[in-house]
Residue, then its C-alpha position, 0 to 999 in steps of 0.5 A: x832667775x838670774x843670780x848673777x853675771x860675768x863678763x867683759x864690760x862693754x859699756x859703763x855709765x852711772x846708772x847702767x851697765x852694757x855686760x858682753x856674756x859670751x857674746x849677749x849683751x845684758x843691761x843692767x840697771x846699777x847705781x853711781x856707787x856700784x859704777x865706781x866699783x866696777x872695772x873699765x870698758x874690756x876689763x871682765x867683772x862679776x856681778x850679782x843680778x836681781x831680775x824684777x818682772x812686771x807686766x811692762x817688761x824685766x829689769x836686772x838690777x846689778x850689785x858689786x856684792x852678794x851681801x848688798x842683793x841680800x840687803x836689797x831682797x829684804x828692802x824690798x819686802x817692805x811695803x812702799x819700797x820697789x826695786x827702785x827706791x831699794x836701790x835709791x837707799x843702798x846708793x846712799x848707804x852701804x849694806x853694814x850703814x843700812x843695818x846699823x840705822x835700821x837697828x838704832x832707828x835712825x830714820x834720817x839716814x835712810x831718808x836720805x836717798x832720793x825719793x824716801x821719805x820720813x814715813x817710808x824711813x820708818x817703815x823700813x825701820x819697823x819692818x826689817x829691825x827684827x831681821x838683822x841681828x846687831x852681833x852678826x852686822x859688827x861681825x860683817x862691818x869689823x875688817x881684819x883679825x881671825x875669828x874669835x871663838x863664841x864667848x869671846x866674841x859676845x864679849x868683845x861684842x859687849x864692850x862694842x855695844x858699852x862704847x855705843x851708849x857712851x858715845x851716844x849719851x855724848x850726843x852722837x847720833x846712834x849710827x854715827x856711833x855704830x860707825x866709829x866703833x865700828x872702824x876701831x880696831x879691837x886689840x886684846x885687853x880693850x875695854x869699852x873706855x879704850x874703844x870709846x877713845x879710839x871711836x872719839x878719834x874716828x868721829x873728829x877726823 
């Protein structure tokens, strides 16, 4: 397998990448988003590779992050869900996005990518909910700050979750709410009432 490849970028567009490896050139199939994360032509990058045989051929799909191929590997155990449509869904959400409407089951989100529909949402849902893990996606989504130690983090971790059923009982939709909280920066002291203050201020922005 080919887990991932670096080189020059030879050629660019919004759904492939020509990649210079010493000099072989690799197509990689890529979505818009992960385009616009990439460096212009003659700049060298790095990217994370999936290869998908089937009997007509390979396809390498590419990835700006170890953790959208890990998001993209599990997408792809469900049933009805290709390397196609896996990466139909991640160029409309991000991986930490993708968790959090697995995890409140918010099927609407994921029906937003090209090709998904309602049933297809669902089963993605129903598949992947017990495989993510809620304290390990705030932990990934949640930039700055050093580590908190165990017990601290459970409990910062329960006035994250207070803050979510508060925003949601407002009538936010559970991913939205997931998302603000997440963009709030937790200081010392805060409690859910703090945070669900700061998470009101990120929705009317």
């Amino acid at each position: 397998m080919i887990g991932f490849l670096r080189g020059k970028v030879f050629s660019l567009t919004e759904s492939m990448l020509l990649l210079d490896v010493n000099g072989v050139g690799y197509e990689v199939v890529i979505s818009a988003g992960t385009a616009d994360e990439l460096p212009p032509v003659g700049e060298e990058t790095l990217i994370y590779t999936y290869l998908a045989v089937r009997e007509d051929g390979m396809t390498l799909y590419g990835f700006p992050t170890r953790d959208d191929l890990d998001i993209f590997r599990m997408l792809i155990t469900v049933s009805g869900i290709g390397p196609k449509g896996a990466q139909m869904i991640l160029s409309v959400l991000s991986p930490d996005d993708l968790r959090f409407a697995i995890l409140s089951g918010d099927a609407k989100a994921i029906s937003q990518a090209p090709g998904i529909g309602k049933k297809t949402a669902e089963r993605v849902i129903l598949d992947l909910k017990d495989k993510i893990s809620l304290e390990a996606t705030f932990e990934s989504a949640v930039s700055g700050g050093a580590k908190s130690g165990r017990k601290e983090a459970s409990a910062v971790q329960n006035v994250r979750d207070d803050a979510v059923e508060a925003l949601e009982a407002l009538g936010y939709s559970a991913t939205d709410a997931y998302k603000a909280v997440k963009a709030v920066n937790i200081e010392d002291g805060m409690d859910a009432n703090d945070i669900l203050k700061a998470a009101l201020k990120q929705m009317v922005r």
